[in-house]
mmCIF file of the C-alpha atoms, coordinates in Angstrom:
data_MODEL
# 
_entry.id   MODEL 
# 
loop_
_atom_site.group_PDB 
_atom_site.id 
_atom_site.type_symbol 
_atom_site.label_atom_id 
_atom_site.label_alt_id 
_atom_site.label_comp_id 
_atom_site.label_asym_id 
_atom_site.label_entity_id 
_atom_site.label_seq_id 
_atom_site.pdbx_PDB_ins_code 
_atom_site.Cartn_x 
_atom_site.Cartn_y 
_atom_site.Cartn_z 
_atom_site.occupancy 
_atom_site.B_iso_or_equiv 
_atom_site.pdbx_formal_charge 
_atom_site.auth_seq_id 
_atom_site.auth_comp_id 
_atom_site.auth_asym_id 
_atom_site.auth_atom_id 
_atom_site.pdbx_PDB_model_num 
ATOM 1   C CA . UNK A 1 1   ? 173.665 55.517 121.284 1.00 0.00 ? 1   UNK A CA 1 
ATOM 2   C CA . UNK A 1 2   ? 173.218 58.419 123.846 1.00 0.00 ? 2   UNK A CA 1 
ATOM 3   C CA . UNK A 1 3   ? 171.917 58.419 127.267 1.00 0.00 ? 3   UNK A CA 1 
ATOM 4   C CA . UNK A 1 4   ? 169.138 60.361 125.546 1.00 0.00 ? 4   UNK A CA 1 
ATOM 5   C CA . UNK A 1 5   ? 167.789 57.882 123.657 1.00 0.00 ? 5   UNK A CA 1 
ATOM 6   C CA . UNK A 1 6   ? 168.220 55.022 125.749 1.00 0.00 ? 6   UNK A CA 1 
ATOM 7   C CA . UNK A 1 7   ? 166.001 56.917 128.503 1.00 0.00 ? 7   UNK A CA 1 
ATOM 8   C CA . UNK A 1 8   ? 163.618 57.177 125.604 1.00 0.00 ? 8   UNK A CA 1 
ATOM 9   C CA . UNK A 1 9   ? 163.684 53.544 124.651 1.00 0.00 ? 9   UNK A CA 1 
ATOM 10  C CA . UNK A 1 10  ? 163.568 52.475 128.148 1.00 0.00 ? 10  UNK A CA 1 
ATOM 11  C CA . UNK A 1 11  ? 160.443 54.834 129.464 1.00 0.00 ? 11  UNK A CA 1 
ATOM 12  C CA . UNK A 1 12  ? 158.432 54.180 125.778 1.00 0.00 ? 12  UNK A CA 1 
ATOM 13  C CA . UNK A 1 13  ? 158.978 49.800 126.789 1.00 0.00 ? 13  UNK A CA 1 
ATOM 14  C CA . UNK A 1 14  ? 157.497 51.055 130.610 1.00 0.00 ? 14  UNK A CA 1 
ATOM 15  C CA . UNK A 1 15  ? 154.784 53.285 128.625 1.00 0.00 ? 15  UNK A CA 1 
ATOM 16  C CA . UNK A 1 16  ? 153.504 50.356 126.278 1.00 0.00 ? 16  UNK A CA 1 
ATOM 17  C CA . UNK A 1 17  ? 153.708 47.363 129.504 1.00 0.00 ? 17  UNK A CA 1 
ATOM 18  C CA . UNK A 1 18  ? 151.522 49.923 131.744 1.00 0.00 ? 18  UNK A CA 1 
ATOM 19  C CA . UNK A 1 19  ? 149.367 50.744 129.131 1.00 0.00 ? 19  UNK A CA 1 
ATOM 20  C CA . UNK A 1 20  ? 148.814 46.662 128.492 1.00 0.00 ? 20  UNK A CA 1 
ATOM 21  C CA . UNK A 1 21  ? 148.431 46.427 131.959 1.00 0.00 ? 21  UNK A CA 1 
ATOM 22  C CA . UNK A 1 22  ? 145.756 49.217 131.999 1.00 0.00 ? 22  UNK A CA 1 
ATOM 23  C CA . UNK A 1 23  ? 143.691 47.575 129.665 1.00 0.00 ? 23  UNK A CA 1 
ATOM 24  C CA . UNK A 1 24  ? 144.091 43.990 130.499 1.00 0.00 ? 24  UNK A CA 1 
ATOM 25  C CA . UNK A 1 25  ? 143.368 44.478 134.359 1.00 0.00 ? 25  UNK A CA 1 
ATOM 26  C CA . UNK A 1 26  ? 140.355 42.771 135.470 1.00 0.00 ? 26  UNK A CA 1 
ATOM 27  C CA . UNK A 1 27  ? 140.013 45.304 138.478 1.00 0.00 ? 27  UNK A CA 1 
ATOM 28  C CA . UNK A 1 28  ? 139.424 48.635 137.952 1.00 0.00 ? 28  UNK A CA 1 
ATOM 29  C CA . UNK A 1 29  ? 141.268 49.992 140.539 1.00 0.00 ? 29  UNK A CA 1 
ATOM 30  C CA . UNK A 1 30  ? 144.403 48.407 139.725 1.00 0.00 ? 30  UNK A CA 1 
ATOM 31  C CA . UNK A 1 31  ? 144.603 49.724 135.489 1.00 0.00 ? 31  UNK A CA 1 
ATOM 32  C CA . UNK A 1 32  ? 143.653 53.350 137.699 1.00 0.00 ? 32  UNK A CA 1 
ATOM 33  C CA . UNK A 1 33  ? 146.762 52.948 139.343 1.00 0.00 ? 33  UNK A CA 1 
ATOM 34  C CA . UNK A 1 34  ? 148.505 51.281 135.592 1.00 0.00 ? 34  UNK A CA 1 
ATOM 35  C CA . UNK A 1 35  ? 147.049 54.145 134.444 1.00 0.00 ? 35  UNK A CA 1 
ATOM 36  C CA . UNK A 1 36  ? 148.861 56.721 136.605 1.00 0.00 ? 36  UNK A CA 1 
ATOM 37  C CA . UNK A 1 37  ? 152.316 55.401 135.892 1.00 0.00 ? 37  UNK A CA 1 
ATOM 38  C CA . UNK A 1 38  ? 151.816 55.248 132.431 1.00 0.00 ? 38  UNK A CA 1 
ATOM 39  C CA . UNK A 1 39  ? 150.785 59.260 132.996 1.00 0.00 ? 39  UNK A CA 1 
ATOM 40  C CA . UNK A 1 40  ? 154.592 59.618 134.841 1.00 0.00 ? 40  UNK A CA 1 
ATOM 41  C CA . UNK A 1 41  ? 156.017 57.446 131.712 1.00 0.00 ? 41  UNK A CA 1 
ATOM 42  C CA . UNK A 1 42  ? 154.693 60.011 129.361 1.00 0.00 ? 42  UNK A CA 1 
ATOM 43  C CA . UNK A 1 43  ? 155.859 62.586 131.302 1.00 0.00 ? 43  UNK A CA 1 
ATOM 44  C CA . UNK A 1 44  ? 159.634 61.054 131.124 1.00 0.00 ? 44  UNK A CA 1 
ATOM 45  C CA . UNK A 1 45  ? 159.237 60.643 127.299 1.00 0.00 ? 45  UNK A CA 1 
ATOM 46  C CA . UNK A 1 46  ? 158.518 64.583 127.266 1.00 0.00 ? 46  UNK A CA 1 
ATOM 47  C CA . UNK A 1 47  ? 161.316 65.738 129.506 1.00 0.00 ? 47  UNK A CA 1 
ATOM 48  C CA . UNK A 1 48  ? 163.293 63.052 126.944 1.00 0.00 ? 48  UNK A CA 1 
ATOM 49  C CA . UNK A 1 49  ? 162.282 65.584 124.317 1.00 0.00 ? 49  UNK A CA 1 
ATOM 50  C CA . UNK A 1 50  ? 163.628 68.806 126.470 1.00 0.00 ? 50  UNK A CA 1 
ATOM 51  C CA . UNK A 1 51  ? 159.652 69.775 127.108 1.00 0.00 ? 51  UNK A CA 1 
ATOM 52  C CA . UNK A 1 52  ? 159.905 70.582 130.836 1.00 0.00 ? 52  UNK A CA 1 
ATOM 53  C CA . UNK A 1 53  ? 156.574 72.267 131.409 1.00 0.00 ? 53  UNK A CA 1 
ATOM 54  C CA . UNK A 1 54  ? 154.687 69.633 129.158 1.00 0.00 ? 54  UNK A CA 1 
ATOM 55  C CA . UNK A 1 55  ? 155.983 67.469 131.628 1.00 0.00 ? 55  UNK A CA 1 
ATOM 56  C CA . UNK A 1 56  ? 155.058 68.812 134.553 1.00 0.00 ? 56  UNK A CA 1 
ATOM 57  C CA . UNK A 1 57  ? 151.342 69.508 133.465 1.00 0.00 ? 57  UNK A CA 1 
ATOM 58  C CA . UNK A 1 58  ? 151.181 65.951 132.355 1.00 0.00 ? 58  UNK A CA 1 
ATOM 59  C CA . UNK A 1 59  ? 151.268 64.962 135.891 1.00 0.00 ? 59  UNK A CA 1 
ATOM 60  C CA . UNK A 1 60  ? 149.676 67.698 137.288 1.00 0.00 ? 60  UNK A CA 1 
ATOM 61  C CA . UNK A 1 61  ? 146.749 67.648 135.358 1.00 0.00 ? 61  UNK A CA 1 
ATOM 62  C CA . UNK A 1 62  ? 146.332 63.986 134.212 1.00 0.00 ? 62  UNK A CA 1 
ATOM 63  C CA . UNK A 1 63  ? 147.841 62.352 136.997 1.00 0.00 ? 63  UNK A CA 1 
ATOM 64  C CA . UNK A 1 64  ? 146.354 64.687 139.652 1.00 0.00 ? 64  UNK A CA 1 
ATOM 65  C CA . UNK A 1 65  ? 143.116 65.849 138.685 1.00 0.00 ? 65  UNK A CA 1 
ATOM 66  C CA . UNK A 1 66  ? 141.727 63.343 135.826 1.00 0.00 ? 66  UNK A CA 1 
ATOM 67  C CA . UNK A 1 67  ? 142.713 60.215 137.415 1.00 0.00 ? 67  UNK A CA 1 
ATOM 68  C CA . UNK A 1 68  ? 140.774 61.605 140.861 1.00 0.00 ? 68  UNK A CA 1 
ATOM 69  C CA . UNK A 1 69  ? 137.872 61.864 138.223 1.00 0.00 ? 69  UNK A CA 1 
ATOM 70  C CA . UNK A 1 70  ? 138.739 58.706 137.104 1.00 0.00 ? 70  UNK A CA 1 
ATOM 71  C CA . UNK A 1 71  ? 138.612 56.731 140.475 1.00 0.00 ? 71  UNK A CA 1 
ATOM 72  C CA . UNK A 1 72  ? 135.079 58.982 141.405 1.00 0.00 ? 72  UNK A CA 1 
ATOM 73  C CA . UNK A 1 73  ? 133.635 58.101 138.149 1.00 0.00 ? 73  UNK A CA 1 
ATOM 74  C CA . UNK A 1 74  ? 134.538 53.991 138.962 1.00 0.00 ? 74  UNK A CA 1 
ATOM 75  C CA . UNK A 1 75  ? 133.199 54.576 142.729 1.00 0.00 ? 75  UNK A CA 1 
ATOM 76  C CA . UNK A 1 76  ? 130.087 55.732 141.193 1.00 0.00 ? 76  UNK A CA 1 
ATOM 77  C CA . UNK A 1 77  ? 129.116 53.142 138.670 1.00 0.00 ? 77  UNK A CA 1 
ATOM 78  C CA . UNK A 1 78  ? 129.773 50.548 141.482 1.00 0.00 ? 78  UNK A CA 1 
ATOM 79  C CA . UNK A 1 79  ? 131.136 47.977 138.324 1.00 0.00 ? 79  UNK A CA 1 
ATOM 80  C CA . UNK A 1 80  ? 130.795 45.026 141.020 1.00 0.00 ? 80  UNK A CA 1 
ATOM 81  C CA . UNK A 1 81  ? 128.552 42.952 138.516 1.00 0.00 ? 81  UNK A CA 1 
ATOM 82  C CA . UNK A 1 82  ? 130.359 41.303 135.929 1.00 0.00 ? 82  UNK A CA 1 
ATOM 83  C CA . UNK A 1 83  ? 128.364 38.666 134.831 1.00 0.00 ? 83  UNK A CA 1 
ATOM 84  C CA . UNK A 1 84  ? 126.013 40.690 132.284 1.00 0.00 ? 84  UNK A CA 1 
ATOM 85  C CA . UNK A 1 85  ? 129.449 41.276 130.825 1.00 0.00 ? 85  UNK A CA 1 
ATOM 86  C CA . UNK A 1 86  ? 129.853 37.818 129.902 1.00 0.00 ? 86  UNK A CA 1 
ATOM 87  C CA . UNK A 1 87  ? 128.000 38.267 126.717 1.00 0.00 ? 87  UNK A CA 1 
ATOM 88  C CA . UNK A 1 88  ? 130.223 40.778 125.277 1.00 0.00 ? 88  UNK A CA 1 
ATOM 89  C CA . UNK A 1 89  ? 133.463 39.452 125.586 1.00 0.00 ? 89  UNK A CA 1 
ATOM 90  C CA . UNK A 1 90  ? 133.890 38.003 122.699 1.00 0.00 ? 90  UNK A CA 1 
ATOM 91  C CA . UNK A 1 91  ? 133.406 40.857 120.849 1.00 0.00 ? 91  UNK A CA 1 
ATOM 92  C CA . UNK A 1 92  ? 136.089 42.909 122.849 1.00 0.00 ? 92  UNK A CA 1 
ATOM 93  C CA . UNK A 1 93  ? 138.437 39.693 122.537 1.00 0.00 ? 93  UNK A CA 1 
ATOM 94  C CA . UNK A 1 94  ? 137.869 40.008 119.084 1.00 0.00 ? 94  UNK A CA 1 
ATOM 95  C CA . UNK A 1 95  ? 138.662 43.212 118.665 1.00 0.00 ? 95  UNK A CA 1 
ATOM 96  C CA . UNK A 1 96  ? 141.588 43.163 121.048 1.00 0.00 ? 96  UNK A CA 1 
ATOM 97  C CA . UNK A 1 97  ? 143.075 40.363 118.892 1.00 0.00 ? 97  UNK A CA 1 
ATOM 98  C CA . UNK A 1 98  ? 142.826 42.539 115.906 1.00 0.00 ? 98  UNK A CA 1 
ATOM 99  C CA . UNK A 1 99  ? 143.836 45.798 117.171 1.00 0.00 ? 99  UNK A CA 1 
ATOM 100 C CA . UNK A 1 100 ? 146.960 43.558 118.592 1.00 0.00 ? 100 UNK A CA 1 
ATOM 101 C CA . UNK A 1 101 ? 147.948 42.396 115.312 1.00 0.00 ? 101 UNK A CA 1 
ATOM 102 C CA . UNK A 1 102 ? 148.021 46.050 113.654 1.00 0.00 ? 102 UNK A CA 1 
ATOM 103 C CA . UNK A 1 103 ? 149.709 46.847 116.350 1.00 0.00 ? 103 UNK A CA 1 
ATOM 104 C CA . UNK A 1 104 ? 152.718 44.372 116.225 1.00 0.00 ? 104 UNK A CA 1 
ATOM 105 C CA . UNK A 1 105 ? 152.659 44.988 112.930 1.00 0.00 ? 105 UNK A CA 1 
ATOM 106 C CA . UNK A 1 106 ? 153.099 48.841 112.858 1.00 0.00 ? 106 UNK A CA 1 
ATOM 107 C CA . UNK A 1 107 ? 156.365 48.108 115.602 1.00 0.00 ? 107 UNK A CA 1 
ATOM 108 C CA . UNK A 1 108 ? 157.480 45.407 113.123 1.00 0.00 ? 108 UNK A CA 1 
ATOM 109 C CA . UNK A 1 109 ? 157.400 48.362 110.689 1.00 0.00 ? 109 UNK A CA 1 
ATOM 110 C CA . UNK A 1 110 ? 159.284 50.785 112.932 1.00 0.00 ? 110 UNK A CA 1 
ATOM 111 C CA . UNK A 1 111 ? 161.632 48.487 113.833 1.00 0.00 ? 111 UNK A CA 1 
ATOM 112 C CA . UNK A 1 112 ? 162.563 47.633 110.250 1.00 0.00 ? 112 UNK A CA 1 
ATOM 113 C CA . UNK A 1 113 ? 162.653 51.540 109.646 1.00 0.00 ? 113 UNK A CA 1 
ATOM 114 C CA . UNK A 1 114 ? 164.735 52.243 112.452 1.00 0.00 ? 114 UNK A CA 1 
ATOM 115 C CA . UNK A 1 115 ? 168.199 53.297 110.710 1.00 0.00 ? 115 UNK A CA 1 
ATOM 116 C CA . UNK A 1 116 ? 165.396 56.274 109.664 1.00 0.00 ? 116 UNK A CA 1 
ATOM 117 C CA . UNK A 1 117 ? 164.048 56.893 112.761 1.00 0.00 ? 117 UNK A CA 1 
ATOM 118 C CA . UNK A 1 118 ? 167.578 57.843 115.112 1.00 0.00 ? 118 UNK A CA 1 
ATOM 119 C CA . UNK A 1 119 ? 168.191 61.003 113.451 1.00 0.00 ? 119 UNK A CA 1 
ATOM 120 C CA . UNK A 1 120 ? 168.568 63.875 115.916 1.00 0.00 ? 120 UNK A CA 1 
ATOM 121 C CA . UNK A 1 121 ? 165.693 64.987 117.579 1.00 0.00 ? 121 UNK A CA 1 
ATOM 122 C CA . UNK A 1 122 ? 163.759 68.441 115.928 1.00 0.00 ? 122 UNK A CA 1 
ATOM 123 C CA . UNK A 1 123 ? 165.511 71.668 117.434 1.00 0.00 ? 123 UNK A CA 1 
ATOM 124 C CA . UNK A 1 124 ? 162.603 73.505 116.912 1.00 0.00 ? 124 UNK A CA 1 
ATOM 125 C CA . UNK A 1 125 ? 160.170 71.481 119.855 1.00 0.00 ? 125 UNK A CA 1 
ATOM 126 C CA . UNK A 1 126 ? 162.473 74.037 122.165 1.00 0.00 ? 126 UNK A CA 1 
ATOM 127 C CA . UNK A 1 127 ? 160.759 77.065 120.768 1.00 0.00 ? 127 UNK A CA 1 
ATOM 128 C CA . UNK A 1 128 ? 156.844 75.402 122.117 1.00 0.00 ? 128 UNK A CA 1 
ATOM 129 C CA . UNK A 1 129 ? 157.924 74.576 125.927 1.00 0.00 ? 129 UNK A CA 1 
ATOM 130 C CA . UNK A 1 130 ? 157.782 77.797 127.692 1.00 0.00 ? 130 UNK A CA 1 
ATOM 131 C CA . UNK A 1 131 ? 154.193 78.858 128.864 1.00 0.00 ? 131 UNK A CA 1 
ATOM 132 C CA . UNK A 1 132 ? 153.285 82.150 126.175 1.00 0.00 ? 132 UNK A CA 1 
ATOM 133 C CA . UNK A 1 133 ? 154.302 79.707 123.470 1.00 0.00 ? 133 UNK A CA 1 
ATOM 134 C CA . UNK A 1 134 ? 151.942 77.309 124.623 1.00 0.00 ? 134 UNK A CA 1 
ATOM 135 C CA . UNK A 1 135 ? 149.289 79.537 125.580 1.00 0.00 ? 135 UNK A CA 1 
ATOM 136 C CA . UNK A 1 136 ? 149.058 81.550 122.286 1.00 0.00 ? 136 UNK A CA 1 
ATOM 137 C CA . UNK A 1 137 ? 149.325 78.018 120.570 1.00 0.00 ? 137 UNK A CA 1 
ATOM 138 C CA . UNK A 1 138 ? 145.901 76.827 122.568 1.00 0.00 ? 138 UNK A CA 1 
ATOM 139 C CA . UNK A 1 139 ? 144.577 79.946 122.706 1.00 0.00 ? 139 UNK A CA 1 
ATOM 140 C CA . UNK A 1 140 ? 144.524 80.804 119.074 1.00 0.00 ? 140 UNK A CA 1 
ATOM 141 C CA . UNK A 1 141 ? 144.975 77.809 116.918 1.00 0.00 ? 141 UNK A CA 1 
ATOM 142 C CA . UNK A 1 142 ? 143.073 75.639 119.212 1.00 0.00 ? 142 UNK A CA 1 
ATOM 143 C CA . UNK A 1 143 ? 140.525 77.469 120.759 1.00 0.00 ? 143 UNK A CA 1 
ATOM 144 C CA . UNK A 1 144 ? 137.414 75.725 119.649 1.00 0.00 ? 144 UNK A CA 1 
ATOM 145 C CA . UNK A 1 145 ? 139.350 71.985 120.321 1.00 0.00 ? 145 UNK A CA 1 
ATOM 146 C CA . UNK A 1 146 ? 140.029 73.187 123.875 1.00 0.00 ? 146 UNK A CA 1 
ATOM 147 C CA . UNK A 1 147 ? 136.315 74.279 124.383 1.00 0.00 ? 147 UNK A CA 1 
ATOM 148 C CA . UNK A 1 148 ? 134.894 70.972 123.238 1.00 0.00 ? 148 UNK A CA 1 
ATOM 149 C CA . UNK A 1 149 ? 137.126 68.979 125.189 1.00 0.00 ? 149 UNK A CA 1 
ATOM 150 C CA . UNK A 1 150 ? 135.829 70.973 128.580 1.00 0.00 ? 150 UNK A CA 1 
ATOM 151 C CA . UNK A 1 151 ? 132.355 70.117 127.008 1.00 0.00 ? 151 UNK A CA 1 
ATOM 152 C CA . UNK A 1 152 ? 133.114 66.828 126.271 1.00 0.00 ? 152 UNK A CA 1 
ATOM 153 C CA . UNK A 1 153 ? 134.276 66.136 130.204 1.00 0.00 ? 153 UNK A CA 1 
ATOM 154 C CA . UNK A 1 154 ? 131.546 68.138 131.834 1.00 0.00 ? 154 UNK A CA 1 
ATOM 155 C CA . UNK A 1 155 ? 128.658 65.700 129.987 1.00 0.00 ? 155 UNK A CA 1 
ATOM 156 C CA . UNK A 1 156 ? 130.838 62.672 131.014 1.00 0.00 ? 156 UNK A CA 1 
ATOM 157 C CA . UNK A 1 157 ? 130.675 64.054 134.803 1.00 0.00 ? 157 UNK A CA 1 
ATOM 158 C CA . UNK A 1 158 ? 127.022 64.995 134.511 1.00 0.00 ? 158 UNK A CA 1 
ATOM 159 C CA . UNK A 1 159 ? 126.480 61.790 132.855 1.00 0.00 ? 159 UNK A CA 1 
ATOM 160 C CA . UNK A 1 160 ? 128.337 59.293 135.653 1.00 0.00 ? 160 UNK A CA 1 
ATOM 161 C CA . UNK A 1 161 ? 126.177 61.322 138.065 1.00 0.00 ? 161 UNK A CA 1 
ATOM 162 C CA . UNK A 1 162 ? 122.878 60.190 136.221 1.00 0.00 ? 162 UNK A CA 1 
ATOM 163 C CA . UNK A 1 163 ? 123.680 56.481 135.770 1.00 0.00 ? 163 UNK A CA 1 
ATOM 164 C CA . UNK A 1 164 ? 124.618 56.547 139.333 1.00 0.00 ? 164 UNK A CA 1 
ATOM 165 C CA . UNK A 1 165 ? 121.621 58.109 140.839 1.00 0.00 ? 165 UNK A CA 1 
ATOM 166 C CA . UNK A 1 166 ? 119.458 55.582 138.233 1.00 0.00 ? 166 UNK A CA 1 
ATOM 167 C CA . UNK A 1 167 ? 120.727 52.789 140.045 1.00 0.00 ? 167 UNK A CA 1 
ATOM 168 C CA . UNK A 1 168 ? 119.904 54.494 143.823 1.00 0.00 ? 168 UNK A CA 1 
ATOM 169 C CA . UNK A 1 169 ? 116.280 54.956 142.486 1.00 0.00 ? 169 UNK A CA 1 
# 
């Protein structure tokens, strides 16, 4: 086994425990901060897979700027009143149990698969690091995905602002 793929095992372990952690926290401030090292985890697994400026914009962008939106958008709503919550935990526990079990049993899958799954990694991810590749990639493949996605986080903003300015009224 490489040093390669042991880096990979070892930051996809410290991905999946943060990203427990993120959803399990009771405070939202703490699965922010889960949140934001599971951002740096993914951005070891990608310069595990030799994509540099993936990387770095994975922590520029998500763990920079989106988890600053993140932490406004939490200020905002105020979430200091969890007792009308009460109600609908046992529907989330519900569901958490069940998305739990397809999860352990997808690993179980993987991990019976594995002999399959440590071939070499692809050669050609190299060719879709540098910044043109990616650009012409988003720009002309994906052009309508990467609109709706700007779309998609401007109503969130706008509508954080309205819930919050409901509750001032």
């Amino acid at each position: 086994m490489s040093l390669t793929y042991f880096f990979f095992a070892l930051l996809s372990i410290l991905a999946i425990a943060s990203a427990i952690v993120t959803i399990s926290a009771k405070h939202p401030i703490r699965s922010a901060m889960a949140l934001v090292f599971h951002f740096f985890m993914l951005a070891g697994l990608y310069l595990t897979l030799q994509a540099q400026f993936v990387a770095v914009m994975q922590i520029i962008v998500y763990a920079g700027a989106i988890m600053v939106l993140v932490v406004f958008v939490v200020m905002l709503l105020n979430l200091g009143d969890e007792a009308t919550l009460a109600n609908k935990y046992q529907v989330r526990q519900l569901a958490g149990i069940v998305l739990a079990g397809v999860f352990g049993l997808s690993l179980v899958y993987s991990m019976l698969n594995l002999r399959n799954m440590l071939n070499e990694f692809p050669t050609h991810t190299v060719e879709f690091t540098t910044v043109q590749a990616i650009g012409n990639t988003l720009y002309t493949n994906y052009f309508v995905q990467f609109e709706a996605i700007g779309i998609l986080l401007t109503a969130a903003i706008v509508g954080a602002v309205m819930l919050a300015k409901r509750k001032i009224m």
